[in-house]
N, C-alpha and C positions, 0 to 999 in steps of 0.2 A: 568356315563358320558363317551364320547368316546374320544378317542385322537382326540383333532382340538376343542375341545367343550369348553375348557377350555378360558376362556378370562384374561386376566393381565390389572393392573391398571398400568397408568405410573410410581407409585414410583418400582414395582417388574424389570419395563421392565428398568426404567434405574440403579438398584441395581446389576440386572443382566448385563445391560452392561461394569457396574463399573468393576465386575468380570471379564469381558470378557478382558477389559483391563487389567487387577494386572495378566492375564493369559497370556498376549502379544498375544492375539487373538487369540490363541488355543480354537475353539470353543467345541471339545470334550471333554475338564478338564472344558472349564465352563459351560457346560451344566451339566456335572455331579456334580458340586460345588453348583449349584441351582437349579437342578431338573425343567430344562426345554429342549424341544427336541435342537441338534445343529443347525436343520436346521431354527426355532424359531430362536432361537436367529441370526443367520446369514441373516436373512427376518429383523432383529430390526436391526441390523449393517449396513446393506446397505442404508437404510432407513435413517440414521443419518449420513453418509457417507458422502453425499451434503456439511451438515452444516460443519463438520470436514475440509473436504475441500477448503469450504468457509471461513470459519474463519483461515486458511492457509494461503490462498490467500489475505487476507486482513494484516495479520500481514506482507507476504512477501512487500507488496504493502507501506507498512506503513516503513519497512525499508529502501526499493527502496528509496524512497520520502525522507526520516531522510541523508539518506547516498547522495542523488543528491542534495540538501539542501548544505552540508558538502560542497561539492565538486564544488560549484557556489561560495557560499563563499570564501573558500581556492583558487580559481581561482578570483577572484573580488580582495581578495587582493594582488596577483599578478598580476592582471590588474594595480591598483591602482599605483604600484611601476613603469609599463608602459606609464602612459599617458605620459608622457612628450614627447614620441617618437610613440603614435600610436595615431590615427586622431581619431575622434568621431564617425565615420563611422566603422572605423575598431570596437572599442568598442561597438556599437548597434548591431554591425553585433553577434558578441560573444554572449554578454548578452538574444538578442534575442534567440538566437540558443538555451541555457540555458534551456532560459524560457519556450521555446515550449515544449522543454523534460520533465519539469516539469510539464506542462498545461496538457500535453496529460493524464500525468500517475493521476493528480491529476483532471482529466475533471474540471478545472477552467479555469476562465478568463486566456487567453494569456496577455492582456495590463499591463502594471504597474501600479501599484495601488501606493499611497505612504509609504503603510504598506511595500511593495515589495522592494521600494525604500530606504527605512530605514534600513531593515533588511539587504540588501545588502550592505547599507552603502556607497552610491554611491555620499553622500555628497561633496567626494575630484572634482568632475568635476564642472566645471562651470558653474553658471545657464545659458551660452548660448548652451552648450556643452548637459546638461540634458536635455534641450529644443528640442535641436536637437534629442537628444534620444529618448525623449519620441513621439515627431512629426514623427519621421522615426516608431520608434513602429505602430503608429495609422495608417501610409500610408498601413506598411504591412497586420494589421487587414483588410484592407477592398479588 
């Protein structure tokens, strides 16, 4: 059989990757750890590399969205300690602002949902005041 003739099953190529990692990607010590060529193995590394980075990107995205979450809330209830002194325009203006930063990174609905409503606890305003809020929400959607 000639070098390149040789085929791998996926359990070899990802054992060997396991390797490649416990190596800190040293592909010379892990191709000699499991007797396959480095440049094999750096053809199977690139190849998974996507995913690697994908699933990065998705955790980074997922903290993004936990920590911009944190940060509407902890802002909502020092909104809350302001109504008495800011108008309900002033307040939409904010919230929307939020929401978009959210909407974008989470590509969902921008409108308030009252799951949204809830979560944010937006209870303390008055239902003409919410009314307004959510009325100014719908004018911007369109």
């Amino acid at each position: 059989m000639k070098p390149g003739d040789r085929h791998y099953g996926t359990k070899e190529k990802e054992s060997a990757l396991a390797i490649l990692d416990q190596e800190g990607g040293n592909f010379q010590r892990a191709s000699r750890a499991v007797n396959v060529s480095a440049m094999t193995l750096r053809r199977w590394n690139d190849a998974r590399t996507p995913d690697k980075v994908e699933k990065a990107r998705l955790v980074e995205r997922e903290n993004f969205i936990k920590q911009a979450w944190d940060t509407i809330n902890k802002c909502v209830e020092e909104l809350k300690k302001k109504i008495p002194d800011a108008s309900a325009k002033e307040l939409a203006v904010i919230i929307g602002i939020l929401f978009d930063k959210v909407a974008k990174i989470e590509t969902a609905s921008v409108g308030l949902t009252i799951e949204q409503i809830e979560r944010l606890e937006i209870k303390g305003l008055s239902d003409s005041d919410l009314e307004h809020l959510i009325q100014k929400r719908q004018t911007d959607l369109r």
